[in-house]
C-alpha positions as CSV (number, residue, x, y, z in Angstrom):
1,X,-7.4,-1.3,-4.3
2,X,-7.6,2.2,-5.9
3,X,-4.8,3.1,-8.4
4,X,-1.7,4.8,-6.4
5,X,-2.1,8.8,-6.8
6,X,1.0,10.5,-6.3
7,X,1.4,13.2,-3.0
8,X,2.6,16.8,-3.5
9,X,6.6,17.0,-3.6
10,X,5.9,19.7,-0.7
11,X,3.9,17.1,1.4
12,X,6.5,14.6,1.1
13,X,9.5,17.1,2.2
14,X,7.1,17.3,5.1
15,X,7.3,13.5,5.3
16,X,11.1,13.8,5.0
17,X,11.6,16.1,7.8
18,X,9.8,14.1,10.5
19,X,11.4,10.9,9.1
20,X,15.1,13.0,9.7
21,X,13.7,13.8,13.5
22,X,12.5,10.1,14.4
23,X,10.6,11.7,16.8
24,X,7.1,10.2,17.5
25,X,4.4,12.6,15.4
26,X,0.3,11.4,14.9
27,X,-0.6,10.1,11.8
28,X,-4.1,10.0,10.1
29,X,-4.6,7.3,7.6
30,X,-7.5,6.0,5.7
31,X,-7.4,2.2,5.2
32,X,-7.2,0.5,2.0
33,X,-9.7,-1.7,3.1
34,X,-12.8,0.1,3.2
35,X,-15.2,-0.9,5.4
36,X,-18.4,-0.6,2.6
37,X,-18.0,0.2,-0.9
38,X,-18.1,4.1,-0.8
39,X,-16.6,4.7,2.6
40,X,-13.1,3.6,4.2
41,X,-12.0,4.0,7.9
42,X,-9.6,6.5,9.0
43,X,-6.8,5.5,11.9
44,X,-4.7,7.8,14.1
45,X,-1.3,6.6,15.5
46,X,1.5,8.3,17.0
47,X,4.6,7.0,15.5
48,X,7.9,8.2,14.9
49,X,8.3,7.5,10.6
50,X,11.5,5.1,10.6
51,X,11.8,5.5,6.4
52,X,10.0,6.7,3.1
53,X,10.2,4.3,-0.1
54,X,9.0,3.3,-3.4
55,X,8.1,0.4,-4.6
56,X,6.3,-0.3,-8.0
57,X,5.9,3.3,-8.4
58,X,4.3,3.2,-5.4
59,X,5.7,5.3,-2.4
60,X,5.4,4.3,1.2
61,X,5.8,5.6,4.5
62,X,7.3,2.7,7.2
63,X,7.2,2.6,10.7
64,X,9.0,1.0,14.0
65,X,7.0,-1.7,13.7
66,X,7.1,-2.5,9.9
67,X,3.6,-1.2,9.4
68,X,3.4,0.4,5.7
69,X,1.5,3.3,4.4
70,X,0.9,3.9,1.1
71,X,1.4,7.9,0.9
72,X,-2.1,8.2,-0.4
73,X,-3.9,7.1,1.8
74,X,-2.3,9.7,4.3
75,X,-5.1,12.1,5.5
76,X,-2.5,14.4,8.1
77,X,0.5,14.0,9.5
78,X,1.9,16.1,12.4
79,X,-1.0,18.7,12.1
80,X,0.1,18.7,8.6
81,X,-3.4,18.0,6.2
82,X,-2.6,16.3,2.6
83,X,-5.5,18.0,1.0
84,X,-4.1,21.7,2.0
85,X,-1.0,20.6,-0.5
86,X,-1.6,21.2,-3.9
């Protein structure tokens, strides 16, 4: 598992605003599991975010179902793209 990289604070407002609506909003995610050694797999969900956390320096994005994100491994959420935050 790669080393935890942290998100922009602006990105994670973002996060913190659909968390605060608990409204369903579709979430791209790479796995953590890569499927070969250079390349990992990338899910969409639609989900409403039920909290954000951190744990070992680590923060996390949880849902409904107890399904756990790691915020890095976010590629877009709500239209919103990770790598268009600096």
């Amino acid at each position: 598992m790669k080393p935890y990289q942290p998100i922009s604070c602006d990105f994670h407002s973002e996060l913190e605003l659909f968390a605060l609506r608990k409204q369903p909003v579709e979430i791209t995610y790479r796995s953590l599991a890569p499927t070969t050694a250079d390349e990992s797999s990338e899910t969409t969900i639609c989900e409403a975010i039920k909290d954000l956390y951190t744990r070992n320096s680590e923060e996390f994005l949880l849902l409904p179902d107890g399904t756990e994100i790691r915020l890095d491994q976010l590629v877009s959420v709500g239209g919103k793209v990770l790598a268009s935050y600096c």
